[in-house]
C-alpha positions in Angstrom: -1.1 -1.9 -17.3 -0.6 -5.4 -16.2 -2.9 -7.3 -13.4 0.9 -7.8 -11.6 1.2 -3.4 -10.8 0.4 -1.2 -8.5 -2.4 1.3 -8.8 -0.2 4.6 -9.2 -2.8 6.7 -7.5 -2.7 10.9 -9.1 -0.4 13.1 -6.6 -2.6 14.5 -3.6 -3.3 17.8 -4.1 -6.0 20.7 -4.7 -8.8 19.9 -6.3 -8.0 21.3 -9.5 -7.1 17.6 -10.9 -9.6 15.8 -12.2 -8.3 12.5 -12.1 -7.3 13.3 -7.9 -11.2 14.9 -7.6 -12.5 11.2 -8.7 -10.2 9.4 -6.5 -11.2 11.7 -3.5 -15.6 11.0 -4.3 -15.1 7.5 -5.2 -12.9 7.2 -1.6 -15.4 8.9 0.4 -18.3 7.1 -1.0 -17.6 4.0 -2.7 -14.5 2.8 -1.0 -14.3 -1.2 -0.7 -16.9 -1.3 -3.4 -16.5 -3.9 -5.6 -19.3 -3.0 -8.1 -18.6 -1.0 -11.0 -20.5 2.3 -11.4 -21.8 3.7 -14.7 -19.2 5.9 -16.8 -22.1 8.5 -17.4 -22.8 8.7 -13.4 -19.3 9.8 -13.2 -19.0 11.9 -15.7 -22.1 13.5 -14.1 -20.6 13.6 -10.6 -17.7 15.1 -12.0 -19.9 17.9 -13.3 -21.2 18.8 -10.2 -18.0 20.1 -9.5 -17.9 22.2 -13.4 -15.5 19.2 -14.8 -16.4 19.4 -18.4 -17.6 16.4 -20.7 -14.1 15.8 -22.3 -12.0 16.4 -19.1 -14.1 13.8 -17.3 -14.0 10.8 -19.6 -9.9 11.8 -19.8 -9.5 11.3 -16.5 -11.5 8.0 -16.5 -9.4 7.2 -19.4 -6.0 8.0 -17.1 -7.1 6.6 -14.1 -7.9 3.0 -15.9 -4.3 3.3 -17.3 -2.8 4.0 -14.2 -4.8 0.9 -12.6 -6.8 2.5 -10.0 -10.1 1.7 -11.8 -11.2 -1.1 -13.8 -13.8 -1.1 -16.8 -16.4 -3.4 -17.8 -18.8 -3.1 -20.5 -22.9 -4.1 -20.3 -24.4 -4.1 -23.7 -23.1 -0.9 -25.4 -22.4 0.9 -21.7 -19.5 1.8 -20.1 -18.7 1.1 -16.3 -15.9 1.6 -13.6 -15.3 0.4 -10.4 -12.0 0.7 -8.2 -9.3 -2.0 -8.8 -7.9 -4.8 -6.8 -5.8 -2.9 -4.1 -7.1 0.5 -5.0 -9.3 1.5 -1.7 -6.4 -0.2 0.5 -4.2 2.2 -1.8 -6.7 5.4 -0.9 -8.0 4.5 2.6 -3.8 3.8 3.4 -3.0 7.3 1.5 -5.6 8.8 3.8 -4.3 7.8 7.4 -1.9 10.8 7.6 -4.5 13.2 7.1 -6.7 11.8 8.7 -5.3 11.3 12.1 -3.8 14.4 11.9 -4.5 16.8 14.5 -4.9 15.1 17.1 -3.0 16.2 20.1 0.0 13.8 20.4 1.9 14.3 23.7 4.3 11.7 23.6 7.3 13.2 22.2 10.7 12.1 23.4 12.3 15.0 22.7 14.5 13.9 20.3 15.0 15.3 16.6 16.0 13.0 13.6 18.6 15.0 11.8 19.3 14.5 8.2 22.3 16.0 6.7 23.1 15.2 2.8 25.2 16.9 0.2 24.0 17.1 -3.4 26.4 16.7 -5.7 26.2 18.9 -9.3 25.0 15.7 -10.9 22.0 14.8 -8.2 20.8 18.8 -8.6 18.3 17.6 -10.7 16.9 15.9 -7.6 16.7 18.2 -5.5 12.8 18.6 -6.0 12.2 15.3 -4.8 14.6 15.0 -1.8 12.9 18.1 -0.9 9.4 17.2 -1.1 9.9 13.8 0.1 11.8 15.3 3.3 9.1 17.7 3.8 6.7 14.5 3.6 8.1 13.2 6.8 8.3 16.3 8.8 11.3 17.9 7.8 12.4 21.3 7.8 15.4 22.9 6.2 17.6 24.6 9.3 20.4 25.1 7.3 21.7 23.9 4.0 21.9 20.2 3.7 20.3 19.6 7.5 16.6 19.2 7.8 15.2 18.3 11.3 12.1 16.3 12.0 10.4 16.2 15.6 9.1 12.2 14.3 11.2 9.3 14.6 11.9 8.8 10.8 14.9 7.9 10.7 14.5 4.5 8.6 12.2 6.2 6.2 14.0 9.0 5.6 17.4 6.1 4.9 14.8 4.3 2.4 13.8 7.6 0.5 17.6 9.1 0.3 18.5 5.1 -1.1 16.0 5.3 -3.9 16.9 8.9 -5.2 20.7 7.2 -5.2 21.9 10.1 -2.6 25.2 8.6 -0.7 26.4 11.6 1.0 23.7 11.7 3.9 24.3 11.1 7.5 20.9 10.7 9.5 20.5 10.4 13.6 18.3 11.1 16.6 19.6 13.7 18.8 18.0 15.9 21.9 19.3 19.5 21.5 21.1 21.0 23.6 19.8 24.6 24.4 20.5 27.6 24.5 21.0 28.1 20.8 20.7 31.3 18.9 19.2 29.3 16.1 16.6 26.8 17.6 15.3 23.5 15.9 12.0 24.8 15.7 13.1 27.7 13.8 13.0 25.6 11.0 9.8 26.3 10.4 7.4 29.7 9.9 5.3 29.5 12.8 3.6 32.4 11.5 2.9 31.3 8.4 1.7 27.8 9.6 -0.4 30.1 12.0 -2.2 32.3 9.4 -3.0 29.6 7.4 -4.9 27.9 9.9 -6.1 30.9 10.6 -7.7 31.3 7.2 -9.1 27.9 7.6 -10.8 28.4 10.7 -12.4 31.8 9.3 -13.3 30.4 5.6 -15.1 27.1 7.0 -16.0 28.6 10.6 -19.0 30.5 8.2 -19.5 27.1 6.7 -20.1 25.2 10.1 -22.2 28.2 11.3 -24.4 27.7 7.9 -24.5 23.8 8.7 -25.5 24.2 12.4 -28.3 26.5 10.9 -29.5 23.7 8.3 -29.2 26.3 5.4 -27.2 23.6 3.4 -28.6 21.5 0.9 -27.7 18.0 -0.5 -25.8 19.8 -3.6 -23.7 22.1 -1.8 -23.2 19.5 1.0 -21.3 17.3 -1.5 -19.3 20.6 -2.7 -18.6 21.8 0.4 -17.5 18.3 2.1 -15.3 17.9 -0.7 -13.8 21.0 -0.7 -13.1 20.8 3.2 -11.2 17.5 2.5 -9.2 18.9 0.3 -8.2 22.0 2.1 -7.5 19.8 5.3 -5.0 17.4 3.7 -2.9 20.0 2.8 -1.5 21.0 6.7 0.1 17.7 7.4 2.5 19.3 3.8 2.9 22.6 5.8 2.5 21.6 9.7 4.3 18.8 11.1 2.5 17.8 13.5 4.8 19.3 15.9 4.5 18.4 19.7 2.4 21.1 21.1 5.2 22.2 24.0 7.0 23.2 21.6 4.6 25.7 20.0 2.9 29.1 21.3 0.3 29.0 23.5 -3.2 28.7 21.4 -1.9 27.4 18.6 -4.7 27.0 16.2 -4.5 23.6 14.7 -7.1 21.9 17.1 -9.8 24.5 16.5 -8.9 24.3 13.1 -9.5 20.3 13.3 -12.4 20.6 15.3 -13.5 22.9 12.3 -13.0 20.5 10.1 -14.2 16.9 11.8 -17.9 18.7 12.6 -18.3 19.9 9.1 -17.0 16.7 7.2 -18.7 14.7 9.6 -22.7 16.6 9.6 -22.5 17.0 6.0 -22.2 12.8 5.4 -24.9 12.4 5.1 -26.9 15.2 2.9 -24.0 14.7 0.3 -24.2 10.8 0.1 -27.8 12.3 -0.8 -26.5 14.3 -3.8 -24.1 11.5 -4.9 -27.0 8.9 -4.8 -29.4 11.2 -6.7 -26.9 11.2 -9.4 -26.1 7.8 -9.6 -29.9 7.2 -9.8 -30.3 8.2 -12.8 -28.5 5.8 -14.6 -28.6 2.7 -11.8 -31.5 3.0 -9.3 -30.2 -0.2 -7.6 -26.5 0.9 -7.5 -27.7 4.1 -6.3 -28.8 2.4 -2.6 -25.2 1.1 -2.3 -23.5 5.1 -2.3 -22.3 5.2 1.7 -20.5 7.8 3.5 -17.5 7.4 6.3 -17.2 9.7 9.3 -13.4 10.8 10.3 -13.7 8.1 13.1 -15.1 5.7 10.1 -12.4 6.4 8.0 -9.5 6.5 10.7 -10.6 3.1 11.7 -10.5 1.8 7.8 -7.2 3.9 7.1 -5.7 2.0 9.8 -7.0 -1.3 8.8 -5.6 -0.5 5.2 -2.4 0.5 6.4 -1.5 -2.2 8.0 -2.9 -4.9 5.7 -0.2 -2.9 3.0 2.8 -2.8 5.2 1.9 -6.4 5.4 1.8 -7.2 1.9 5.0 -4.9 1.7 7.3 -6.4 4.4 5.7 -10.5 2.7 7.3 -9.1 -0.8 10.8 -7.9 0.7 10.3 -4.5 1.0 10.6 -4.2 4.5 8.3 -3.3 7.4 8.0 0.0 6.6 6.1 1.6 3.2 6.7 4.9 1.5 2.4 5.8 1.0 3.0 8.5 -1.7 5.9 7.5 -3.7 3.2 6.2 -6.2 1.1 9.5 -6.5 
């Protein structure tokens, strides 16, 4: 990979990838980092999560052929640190998942409807359309019309460009009730709602364990981890959808208050963990490990975000920026 591309950060999802479980430790407690950490440290961190000896070093390998970290070599050992553009990459990434949850009350009221044919030679794309729709909030409510409560209408133009799709029509629209088939019904509120659910009542025992101090610096680091990883997956499910037009209780905020008090209190016990680990091979590196609270890590993700629309709109790509196109 040349010095002139992109980091092409691993696709977000569970941790079951190596290479995304690296990216997720090394953005949680080395982001803007410029030193480089021993290979064996991480290869050891990796472990703590039962990520083999082979596996480990393969995902070093993929990651420093994708670009998203850089090695350097002192006497006969290995080292990696993040590349140029890499923790603007992550902490950018990060922003959607970050802030969401957080009750947002100023809807207008208006939907952006996308409606798009797919011709028996674009069938093939049909995965990405969908997944990419789904990445800004859309829903299917029938075939070929997706609805979004966010004004997306630009970005959802930019994505349907680059797939080569022509037969789209995309517009903002208040609906005009009644209807027997409402724009909400595009999604399973149930389904959303038993989810969360499931969250609240898998890491509700967790936060009642950490309120009780019977979590130690090795399960911290598992735990936070895992937390992270289970939250970024509603803003794929959930849209974020303005919470008038939801039923009353909906879970999401308990299950985000779940989630900031348990990421948050166990910072600090699993920066522990991670620095013990990195001790062993660099004492001094060791006292550099860090850890960012959700209000931390909002704050940088913003920061980040805008610094790469910048860079974007500067090299004629616009003002807007597609964060996962390159996962």
């Amino acid at each position: 990979m040349t010095g002139t591309q992109p980091p092409q950060l691993p696709r977000s999802q569970a941790g079951t990838s190596s290479q995304h479980l690296l990216t997720t430790l090394l953005g949680d407690y080395w982001v803007l980092r410029d030193e480089h950490l021993p290979s064996a440290a991480l290869v050891a961190l990796l472990g703590e999560f039962d990520i083999g000896l082979t596996a480990a070093r393969a995902a070093l390998n993929r990651l420093a052929r994708r670009g998203v970290v850089v090695s350097s070599k002192v006497g006969r050992n290995s080292y990696y640190g993040l590349a140029p553009g890499a923790s603007d990459m992550l902490l950018a990434r990060g922003y959607r998942f970050i802030s969401f949850g957080q009750e947002n009350e100023s809807w207008d009221g208006r939907w952006t409807v996308a409606m798009f044919s797919l011709s028996e030679r674009e069938r093939d794309s049909r995965y990405s359309v969908y997944s990419r729709l789904r990445w800004l909030g859309f829903a299917p409510l029938y075939d070929g019309t997706w609805v979004s409560a966010r004004p997306v209408a630009e970005q959802a133009r930019q994505e349907f460009d680059e797939l080569g799709l022509r037969e789209v029509t995309i517009f903002r629209a208040t609906e005009h009730p009644p209807s027997a088939r409402r724009a909400i019904d595009a999604w399973d509120l149930d389904e959303i709602a038993a989810r969360y659910h499931e969250f609240i009542t898998t890491y509700g025992r967790l936060r009642t364990q950490v309120r009780d101090g019977d979590v130690g610096a090795s399960q911290a680091l598992l735990s936070r981890t895992h937390i992270m990883d289970s939250w970024r997956s509603f803003p794929g499910i959930d849209p974020d959808l303005p919470s008038n037009l939801l039923p009353a209780k909906w879970p999401r905020r308990e299950a985000y208050e779940v989630f900031v008090e348990v990421y948050n209190t166990l910072g600090s016990l699993a920066a522990i963990r991670v620095r013990q680990i990195v001790a062993r091979y660099s004492p001094e590196l060791a006292e550099l490990v860090t850890y960012n609270t959700t209000e931390d890590l909002l704050d940088l993700s913003r920061k980040a975000l805008e610094r790469r629309m910048a860079q974007h709109a500067a090299e004629g790509g616009g003002t807007t920026l597609d964060l996962d196109a390159t996962a």
